[in-house]
N, C-alpha and C positions, 0 to 999 in steps of 0.2 A: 067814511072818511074821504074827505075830496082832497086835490092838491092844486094850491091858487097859485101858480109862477113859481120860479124856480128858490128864490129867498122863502117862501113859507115849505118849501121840501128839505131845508136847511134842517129844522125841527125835528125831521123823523129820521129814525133808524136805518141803519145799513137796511136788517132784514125787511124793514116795514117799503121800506122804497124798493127792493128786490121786485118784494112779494107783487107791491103794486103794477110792476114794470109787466112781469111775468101773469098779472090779471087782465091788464088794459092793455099790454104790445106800446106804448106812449115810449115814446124813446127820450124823450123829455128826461122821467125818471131814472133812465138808466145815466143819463147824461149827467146829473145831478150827483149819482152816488158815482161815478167815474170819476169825476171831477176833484169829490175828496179824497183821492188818491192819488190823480195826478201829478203833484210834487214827487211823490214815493215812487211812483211808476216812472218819471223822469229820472230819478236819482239811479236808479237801479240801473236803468238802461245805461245812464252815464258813467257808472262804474264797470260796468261790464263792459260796454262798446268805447269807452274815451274816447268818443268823440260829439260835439254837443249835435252837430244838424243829425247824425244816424240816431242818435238818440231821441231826437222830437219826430222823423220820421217811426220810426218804432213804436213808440208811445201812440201814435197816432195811427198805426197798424191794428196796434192792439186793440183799441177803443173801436173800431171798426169793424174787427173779427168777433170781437165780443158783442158788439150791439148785435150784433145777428145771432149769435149761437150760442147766449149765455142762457137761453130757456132750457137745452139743453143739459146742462150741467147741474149738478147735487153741490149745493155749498152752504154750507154749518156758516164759516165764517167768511164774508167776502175779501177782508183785507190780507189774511192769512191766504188765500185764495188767490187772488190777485198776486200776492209778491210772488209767488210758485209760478204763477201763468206766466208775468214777465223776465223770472228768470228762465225758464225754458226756452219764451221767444228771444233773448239774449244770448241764450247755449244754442240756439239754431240758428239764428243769423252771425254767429264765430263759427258755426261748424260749418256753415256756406262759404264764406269767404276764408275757412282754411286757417283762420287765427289762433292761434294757442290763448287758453283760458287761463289766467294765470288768478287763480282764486286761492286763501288759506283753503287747507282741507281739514279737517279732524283727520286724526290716524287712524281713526277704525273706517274712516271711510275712504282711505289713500285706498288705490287698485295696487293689487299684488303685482310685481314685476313680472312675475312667471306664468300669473292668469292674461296678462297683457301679454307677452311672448307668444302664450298658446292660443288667444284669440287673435292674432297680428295675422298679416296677410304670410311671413315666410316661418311659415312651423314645417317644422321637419314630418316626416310618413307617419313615424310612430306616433309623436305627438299630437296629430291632427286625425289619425284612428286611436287614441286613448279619449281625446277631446269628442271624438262623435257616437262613443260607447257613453262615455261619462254626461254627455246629454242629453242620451233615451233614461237613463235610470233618472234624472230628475224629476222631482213632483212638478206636473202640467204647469202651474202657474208659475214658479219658477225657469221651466224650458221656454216658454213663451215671451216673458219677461226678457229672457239673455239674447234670444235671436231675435228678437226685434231691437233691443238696443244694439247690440256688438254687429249683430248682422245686416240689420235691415236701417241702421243709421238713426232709427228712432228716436225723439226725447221722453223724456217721463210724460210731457203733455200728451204727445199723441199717443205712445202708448196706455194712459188712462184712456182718450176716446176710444181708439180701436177693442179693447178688449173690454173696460167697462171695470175696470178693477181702480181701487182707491188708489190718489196719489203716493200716500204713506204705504199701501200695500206693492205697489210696486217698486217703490226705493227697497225693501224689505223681501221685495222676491231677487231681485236683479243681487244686493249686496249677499244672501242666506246663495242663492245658486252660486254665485262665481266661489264663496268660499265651499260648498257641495262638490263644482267640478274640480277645485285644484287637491281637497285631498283624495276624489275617485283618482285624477291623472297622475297624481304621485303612488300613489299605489297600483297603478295599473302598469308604469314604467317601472317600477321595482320588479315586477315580477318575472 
């Protein structure tokens, strides 16, 4: 299979243009399946950043960082894929500039008031030695998960590179820990 300019790339698949990108290093190709998401990759940024220039700067961060380092990555579905990469590079350039994210949440994924208290920077003695008991008994993935987010500032992006764990498995370590420490810490302040 060859590819003749960018209209006859039109034709093939997410996966078939990946795969090609990632056989031949042609950045042509990557540029091609970028491209069909572009609008989505723009809109996203613009609802999370409102504002339209930080937004095309973004988008065009992304495409940048991706053209180098997307051989890198394990991806089933590019576009599923994609809208997770730019909303994280949108959760990291709010958490740079200090901006409050103001997104719906589902309620199972709202943060506990009291897990946010105990991980905040002014916990009281007891609570910050309940909180550093209640983090060794965590299963590994789970403790690695929490201290790189809460502690080390992390997003889901970088903590998939750094440790190598699936997107979905770490929303799923990070959410299963915080509800692990707040009933070890309520139970360990009871006592």
């Amino acid at each position: 299979m060859r590819f003749f300019g960018l209209n006859k790339k039109k034709e093939y698949s997410d996966e078939e243009l990946l795969s090609r990108f990632r056989e031949t290093g042609d950045v042509e190709l990557f540029q091609a399946l970028f491209e069909r998401y572009m609008p989505l990759a723009y809109g996203l940024c613009l609802k999370y950043l409102q504002n339209p220039e930080q937004s095309q700067d973004a988008v065009v961060d992304i495409y940048e960082n991706l053209s180098q380092k997307i051989h890198t990555y394990e991806i089933k579905v590019f576009k599923n894929w994609l809208y997770s990469v730019v909303k994280n590079h949108c959760f990291h350039i709010l958490k740079e500039n200090k901006k409050e994210i103001l997104v719906d949440f589902d309620s199972q994924v709202m943060e506990s008031d009291s897990i946010i208290d105990l991980l905040s920077e002014n916990r009281e003695e007891d609570k910050e030695h309940a909180l550093s008991k209640c983090m060794e008994k965590l299963p590994e993935p789970q403790r690695i998960a929490i201290d790189k987010f809460f502690y080390e500032n992390k997003s889901y992006a970088e903590i998939v590179d750094e440790t190598g764990f699936h997107l979905k498995s770490v929303k799923s370590y990070i959410q299963n820990g915080k509800r692990n420490l707040k009933i070890c810490i309520e139970k360990n302040l009871e006592e």
